[in-house]
C-alpha positions as CSV (number, residue, x, y, z in Angstrom):
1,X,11.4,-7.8,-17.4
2,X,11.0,-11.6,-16.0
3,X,13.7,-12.4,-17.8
4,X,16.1,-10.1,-16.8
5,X,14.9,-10.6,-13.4
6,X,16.2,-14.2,-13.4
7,X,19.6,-13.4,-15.1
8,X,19.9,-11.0,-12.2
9,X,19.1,-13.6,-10.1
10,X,21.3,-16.3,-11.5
11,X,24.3,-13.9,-12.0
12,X,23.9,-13.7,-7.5
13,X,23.6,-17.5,-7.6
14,X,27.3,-17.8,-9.3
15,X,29.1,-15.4,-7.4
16,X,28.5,-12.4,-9.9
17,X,27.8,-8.9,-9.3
18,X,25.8,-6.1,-11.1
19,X,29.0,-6.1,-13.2
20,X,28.9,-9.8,-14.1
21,X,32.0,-10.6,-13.1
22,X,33.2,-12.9,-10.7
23,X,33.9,-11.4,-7.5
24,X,31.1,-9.0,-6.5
25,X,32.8,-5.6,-8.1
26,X,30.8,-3.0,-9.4
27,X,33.5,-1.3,-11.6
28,X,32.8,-1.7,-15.3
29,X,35.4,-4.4,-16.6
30,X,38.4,-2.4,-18.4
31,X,39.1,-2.8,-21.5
32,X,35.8,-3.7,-22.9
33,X,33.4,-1.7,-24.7
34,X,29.8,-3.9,-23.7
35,X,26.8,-2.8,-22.3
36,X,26.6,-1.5,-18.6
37,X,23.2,-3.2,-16.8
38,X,22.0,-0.1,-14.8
39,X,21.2,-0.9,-11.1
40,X,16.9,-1.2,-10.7
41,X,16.3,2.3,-9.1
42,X,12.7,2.1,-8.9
43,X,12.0,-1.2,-7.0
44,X,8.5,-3.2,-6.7
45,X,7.0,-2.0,-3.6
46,X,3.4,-3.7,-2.6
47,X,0.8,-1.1,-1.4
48,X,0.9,-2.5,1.8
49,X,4.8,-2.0,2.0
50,X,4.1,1.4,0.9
51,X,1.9,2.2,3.7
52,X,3.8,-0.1,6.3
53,X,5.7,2.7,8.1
54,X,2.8,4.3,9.1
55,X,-0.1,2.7,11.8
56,X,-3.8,1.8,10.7
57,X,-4.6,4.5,13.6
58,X,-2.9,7.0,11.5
59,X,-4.1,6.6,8.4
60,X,-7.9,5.9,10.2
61,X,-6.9,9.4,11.2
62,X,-6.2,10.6,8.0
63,X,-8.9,9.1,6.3
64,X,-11.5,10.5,9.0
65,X,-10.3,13.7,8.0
66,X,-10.5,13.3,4.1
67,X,-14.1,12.2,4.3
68,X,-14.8,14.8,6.6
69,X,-13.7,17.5,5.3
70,X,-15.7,17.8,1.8
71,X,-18.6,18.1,4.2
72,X,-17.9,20.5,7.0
73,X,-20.2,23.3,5.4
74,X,-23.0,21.3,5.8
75,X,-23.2,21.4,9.2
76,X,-24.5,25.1,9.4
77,X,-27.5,24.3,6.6
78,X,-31.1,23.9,7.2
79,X,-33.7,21.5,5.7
80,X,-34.0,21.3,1.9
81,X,-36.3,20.6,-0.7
82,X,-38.3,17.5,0.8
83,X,-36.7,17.4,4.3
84,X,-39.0,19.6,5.7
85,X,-42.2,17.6,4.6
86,X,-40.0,14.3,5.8
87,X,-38.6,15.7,9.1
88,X,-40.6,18.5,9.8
89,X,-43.7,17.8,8.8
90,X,-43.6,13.8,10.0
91,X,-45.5,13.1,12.9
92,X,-44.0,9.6,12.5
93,X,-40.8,10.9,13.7
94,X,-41.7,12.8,17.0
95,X,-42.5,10.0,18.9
96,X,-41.6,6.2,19.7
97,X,-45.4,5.7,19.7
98,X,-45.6,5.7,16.4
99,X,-42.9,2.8,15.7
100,X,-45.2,0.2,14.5
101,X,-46.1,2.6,12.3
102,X,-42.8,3.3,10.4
103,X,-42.4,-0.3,9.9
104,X,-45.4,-1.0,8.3
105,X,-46.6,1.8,5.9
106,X,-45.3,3.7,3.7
107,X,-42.5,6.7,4.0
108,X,-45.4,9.2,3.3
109,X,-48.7,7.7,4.7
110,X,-49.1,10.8,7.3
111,X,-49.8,13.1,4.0
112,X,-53.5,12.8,3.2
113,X,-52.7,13.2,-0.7
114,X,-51.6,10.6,-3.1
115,X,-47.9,10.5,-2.4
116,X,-45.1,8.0,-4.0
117,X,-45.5,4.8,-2.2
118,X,-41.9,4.2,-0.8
119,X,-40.8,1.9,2.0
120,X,-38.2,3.0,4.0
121,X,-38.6,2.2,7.5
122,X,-34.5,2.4,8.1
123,X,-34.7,6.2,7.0
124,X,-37.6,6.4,9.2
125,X,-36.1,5.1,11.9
126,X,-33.2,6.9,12.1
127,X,-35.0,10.3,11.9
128,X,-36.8,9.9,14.4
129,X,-33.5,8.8,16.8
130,X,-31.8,12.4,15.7
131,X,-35.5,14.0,16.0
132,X,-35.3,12.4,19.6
133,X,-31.6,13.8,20.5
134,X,-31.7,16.8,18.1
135,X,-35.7,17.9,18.0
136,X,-36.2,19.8,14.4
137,X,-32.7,20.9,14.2
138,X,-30.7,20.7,11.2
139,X,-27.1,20.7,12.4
140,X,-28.0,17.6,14.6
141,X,-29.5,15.7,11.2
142,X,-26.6,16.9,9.0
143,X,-23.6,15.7,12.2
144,X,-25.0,12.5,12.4
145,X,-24.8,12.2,8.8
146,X,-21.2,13.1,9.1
147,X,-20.3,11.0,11.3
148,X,-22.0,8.2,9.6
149,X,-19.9,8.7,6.4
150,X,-16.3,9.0,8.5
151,X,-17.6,5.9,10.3
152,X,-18.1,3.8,6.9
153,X,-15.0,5.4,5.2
154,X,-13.2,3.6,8.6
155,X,-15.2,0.4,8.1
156,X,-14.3,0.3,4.7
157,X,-10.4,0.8,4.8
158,X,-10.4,-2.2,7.8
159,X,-12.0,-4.7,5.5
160,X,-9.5,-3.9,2.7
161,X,-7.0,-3.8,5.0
162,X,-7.5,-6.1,7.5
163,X,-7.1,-3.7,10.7
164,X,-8.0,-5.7,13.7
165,X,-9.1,-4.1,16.8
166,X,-5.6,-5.0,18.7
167,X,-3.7,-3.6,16.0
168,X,-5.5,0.1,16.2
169,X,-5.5,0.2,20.0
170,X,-2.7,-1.0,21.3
């Protein structure tokens, strides 16, 4: 493929055409019976080429979408499995008083019984933020989760693509 590449490319240096003759003409030569070079009707585009016509805001947009939509139905679920002992039951999480707590025990240190000794004060932390805008309600745990997932889908395509902030808003 290189190869042919740079007889194409040498043929344009001398004055030839797709033909190879002199003069730029694209009829095939009369007369003779040798092989036609057919014109490259798939060029190489670059991914970014590809996607040059549209805005970063638009495809933001589309992607926001995409990873929004697989998840949609959550939004009118309740608590499962553990989140009612972690939300529900968490008296860590109903209150800023009990922020020095979260930090420096364990997930499950409010249950009395031998429990799995996790640290995750980040988890923590943002339950009790949606427990503070939401109280025990679902829909509020499951949006912000949402939201969090479009966000990171966003934050993902501008480091691969390099979408600076004056390019998406103006």
């Amino acid at each position: 493929m290189a190869a042919l590449r740079s007889a194409k490319a040498a043929q344009e240096r001398h004055g030839r055409g797709a033909s190879g003759r002199r003069g730029g003409g694209s009829s095939p030569a009369r007369g003779r019976a040798g092989p036609t070079q057919q014109p490259d009707l798939i060029p190489e585009v670059s991914e970014r080429q590809l996607f040059s016509r549209f805005s970063d805001l638009t495809l933001m947009a589309f992607l926001a979408v995409a990873a929004a939509v697989p998840y949609l139905n959550t939004l009118r679920n309740g608590f499962v499995s553990d989140d009612k002992m972690q939300v529900l039951h968490n008296p860590y999480i109903t209150s800023f008083h009990y922020l020095t707590k979260i930090f420096t025990t364990p997930v499950a240190s409010y249950v009395g019984a031998k429990m799995p000794n996790y640290y995750r004060p980040i988890m923590n932390l943002g339950y009790l933020l949606c427990y503070q805008v939401f109280g025990p309600h679902a829909f509020g745990f499951h949006l912000v989760n949402l939201l969090l997932h479009i966000l990171i889908v966003g934050a993902v395509f501008c480091s691969r693509s390099g979408c600076s902030r004056n390019a998406i808003w103006h």
